[in-house]
C-alpha positions as CSV (number, residue, x, y, z in Angstrom):
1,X,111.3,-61.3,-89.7
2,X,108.3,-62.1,-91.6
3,X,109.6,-62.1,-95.6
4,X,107.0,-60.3,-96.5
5,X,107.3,-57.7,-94.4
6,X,110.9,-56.9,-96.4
7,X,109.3,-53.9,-97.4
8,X,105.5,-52.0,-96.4
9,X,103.1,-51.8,-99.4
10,X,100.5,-49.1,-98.4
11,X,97.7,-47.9,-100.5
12,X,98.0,-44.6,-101.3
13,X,94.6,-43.8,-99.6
14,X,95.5,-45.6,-96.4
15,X,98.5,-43.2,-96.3
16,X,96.6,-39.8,-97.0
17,X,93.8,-41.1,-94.1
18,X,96.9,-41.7,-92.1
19,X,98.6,-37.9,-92.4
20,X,95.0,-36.4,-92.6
21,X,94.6,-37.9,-88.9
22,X,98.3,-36.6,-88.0
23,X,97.7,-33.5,-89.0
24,X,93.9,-33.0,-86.7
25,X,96.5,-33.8,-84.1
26,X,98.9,-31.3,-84.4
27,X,100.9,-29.4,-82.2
28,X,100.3,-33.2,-80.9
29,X,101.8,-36.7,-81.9
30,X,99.2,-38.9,-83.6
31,X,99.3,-42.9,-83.5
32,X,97.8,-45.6,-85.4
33,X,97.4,-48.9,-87.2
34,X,98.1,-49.4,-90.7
35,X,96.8,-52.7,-91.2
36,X,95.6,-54.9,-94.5
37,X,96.1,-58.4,-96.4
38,X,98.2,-60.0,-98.3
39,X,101.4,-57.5,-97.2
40,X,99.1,-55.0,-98.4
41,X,98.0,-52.3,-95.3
42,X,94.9,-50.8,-97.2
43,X,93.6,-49.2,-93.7
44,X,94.7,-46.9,-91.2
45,X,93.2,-47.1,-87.5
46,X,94.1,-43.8,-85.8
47,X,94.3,-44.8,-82.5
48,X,94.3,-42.8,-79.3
49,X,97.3,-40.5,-77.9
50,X,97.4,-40.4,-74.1
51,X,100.5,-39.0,-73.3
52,X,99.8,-35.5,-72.2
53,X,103.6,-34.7,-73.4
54,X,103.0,-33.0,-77.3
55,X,106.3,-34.2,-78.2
56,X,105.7,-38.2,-77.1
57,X,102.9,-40.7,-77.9
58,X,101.2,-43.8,-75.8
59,X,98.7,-45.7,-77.6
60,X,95.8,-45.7,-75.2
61,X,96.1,-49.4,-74.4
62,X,92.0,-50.4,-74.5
63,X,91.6,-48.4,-77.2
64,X,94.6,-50.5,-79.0
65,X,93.3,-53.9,-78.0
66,X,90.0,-53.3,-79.1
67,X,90.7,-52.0,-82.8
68,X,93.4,-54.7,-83.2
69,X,90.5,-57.2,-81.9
70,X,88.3,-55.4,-84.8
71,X,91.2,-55.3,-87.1
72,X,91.8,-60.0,-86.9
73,X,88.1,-60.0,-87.1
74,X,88.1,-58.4,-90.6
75,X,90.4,-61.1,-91.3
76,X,92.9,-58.2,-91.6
77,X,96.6,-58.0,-89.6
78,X,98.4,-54.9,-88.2
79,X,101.2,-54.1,-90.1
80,X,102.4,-51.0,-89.3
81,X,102.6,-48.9,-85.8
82,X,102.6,-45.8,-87.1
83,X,103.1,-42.1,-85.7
84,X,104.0,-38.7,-86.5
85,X,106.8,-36.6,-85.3
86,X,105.8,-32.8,-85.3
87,X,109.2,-31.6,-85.6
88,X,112.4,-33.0,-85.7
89,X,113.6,-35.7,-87.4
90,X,111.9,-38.9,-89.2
91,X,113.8,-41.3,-87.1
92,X,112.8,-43.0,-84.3
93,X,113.7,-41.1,-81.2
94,X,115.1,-43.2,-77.8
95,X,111.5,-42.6,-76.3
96,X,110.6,-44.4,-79.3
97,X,113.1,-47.2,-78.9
98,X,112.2,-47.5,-75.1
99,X,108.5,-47.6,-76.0
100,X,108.7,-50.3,-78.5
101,X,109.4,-52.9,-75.7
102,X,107.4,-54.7,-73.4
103,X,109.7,-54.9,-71.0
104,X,113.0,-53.0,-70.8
105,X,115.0,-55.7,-68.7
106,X,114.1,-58.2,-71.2
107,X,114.6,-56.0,-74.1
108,X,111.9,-58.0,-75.3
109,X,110.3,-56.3,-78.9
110,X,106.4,-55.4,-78.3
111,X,105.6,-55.7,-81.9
112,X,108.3,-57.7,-83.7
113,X,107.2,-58.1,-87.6
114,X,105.1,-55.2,-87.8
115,X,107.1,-51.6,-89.6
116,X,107.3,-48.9,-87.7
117,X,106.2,-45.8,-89.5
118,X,106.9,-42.4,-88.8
119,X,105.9,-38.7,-90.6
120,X,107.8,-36.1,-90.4
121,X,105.2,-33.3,-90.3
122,X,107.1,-30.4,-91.5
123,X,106.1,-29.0,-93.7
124,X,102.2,-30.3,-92.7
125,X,101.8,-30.2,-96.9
126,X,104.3,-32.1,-97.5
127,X,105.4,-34.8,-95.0
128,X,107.9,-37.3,-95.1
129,X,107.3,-40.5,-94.4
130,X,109.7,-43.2,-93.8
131,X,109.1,-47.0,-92.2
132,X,111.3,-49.0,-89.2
133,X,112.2,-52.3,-87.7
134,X,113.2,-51.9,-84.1
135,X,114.9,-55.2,-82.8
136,X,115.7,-56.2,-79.6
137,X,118.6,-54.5,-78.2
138,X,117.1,-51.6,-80.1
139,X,118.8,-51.5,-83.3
140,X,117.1,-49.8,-86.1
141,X,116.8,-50.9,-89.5
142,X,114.8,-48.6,-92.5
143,X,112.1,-50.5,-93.8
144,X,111.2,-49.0,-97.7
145,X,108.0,-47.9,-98.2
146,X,106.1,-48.5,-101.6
147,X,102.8,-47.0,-102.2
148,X,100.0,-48.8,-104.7
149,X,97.8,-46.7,-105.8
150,X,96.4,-45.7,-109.4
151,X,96.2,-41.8,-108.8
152,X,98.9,-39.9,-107.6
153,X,98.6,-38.5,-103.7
154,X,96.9,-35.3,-103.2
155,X,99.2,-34.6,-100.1
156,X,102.3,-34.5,-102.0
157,X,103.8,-36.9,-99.2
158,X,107.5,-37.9,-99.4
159,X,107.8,-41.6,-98.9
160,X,111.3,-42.8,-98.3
């Protein structure tokens, strides 16, 4: 695990541009990038949902490749995989699990530093939003959250 990955630091305007795209998606999962410096994700990259399912998300894989491409030539890294649940509950679910793996015989992790981060959109004003670590074998670990900012959110967003 990358130590400085202990925890996710997001600015507090990455996470508002993060729900604002969540919630444009709605009834739908949204999906995304939250990437920065430093430990530091200052950006969200809402990235293409595919999955015709409303309940499930796939990252549309060009679209992916090219923003993360975009994303190491800024001299920026991902740092969080992000994504909403609708409804429900603000853990991942097993299509979650399943999906973070390249390959499900290996059990081998697709992204393996990076915090997942899922919102909880209900209520759509007030979302909570909480970060992961899914390791191989798919154990789940909470990752805490801790927003920087110098003004207080306008969502009202829950950040656990």
């Amino acid at each position: 695990m990358n130590p400085d990955l202990s925890e996710l630091r997001i600015t507090g305007e990455a996470l508002e541009r993060m729900l604002e795209h969540f919630r444009r998606e709605l009834p739908r999962e949204g999906c995304g990038f939250l990437a920065g410096r430093g430990g530091l994700a200052h950006r969200f990259y809402p990235i293409h949902n595919i999955n015709p399912d409303l309940r499930r998300f796939l990252m549309d894989p060009l679209h992916a490749h090219r923003t993360e491409v975009s994303i190491l030539r800024r001299g920026q890294r991902i740092l969080g995989i992000c994504h909403s649940h609708p409804e429900g509950e603000c853990v991942p679910s097993r299509w979650d699990i399943s999906g973070s793996f390249f390959d499900a015989d290996l059990r081998l992790p697709m992204w393996i530093e990076e915090v997942q981060v899922i919102a909880l959109m209900v209520p759509t004003e007030n979302p909570v939003v909480r970060g992961f670590r899914i390791e191989a074998g798919g154990k789940v670990t909470e990752v805490p959250l801790r927003i920087e900012e110098s003004e207080p959110l306008a969502s009202g967003a829950e950040v656990g």
